[in-house]
Steps between C-alpha positions, in 0.01 A plus 500: 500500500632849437340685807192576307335187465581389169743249320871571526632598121786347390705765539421456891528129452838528376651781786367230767708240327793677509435634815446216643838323348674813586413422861633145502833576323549749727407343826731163377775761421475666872458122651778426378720780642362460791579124504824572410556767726391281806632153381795585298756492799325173561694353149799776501634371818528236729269506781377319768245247412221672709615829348462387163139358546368823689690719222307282220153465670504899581639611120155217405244667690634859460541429114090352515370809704697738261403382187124464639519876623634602143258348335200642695645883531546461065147363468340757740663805370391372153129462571526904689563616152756772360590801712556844403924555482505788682157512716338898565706665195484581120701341251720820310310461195199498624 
């Protein structure tokens, strides 16, 4: 629906697709950092068993909660529409 209670055009159709793939390329991207942020001493270096497991399971969950975040915050700003670039003033050639 596009807020008016009709069919989505294509044009919408297509700008949720991309949004939408936009969101999980991203949040995989920032997962990943994270993970390796978190985990990478984990495989750099060698660490106490216990260590190691905590560093993994932590970079996991972090990573998950991350990429779930990113995914939401793309999708909701997306739905709320463009905003003005400068909000209160005039463009120059206006």
């Amino acid at each position: 629906m596009n807020g008016y209670g009709g069919r989505r055009t294509k044009a919408e159709q297509d700008a949720a697709t991309v949004e939408a793939g936009y969101a999980l390329l991203s949040a995989g991207f920032a997962a990943a950092v994270v993970f390796g942020a978190v985990a990478g001493p984990a495989f750099l270096f060698e660490l106490p068993d216990l260590l190691s497991a905590l560093l993994l399971r932590s970079g996991l969950a972090l990573a998950a909660v991350v990429g779930v975040a990113r995914v939401v915050s793309v999708l909701v700003r997306f739905r709320r529409g463009p905003h003005p670039s400068q909000p209160g003033r005039t463009s120059p050639d206006s």
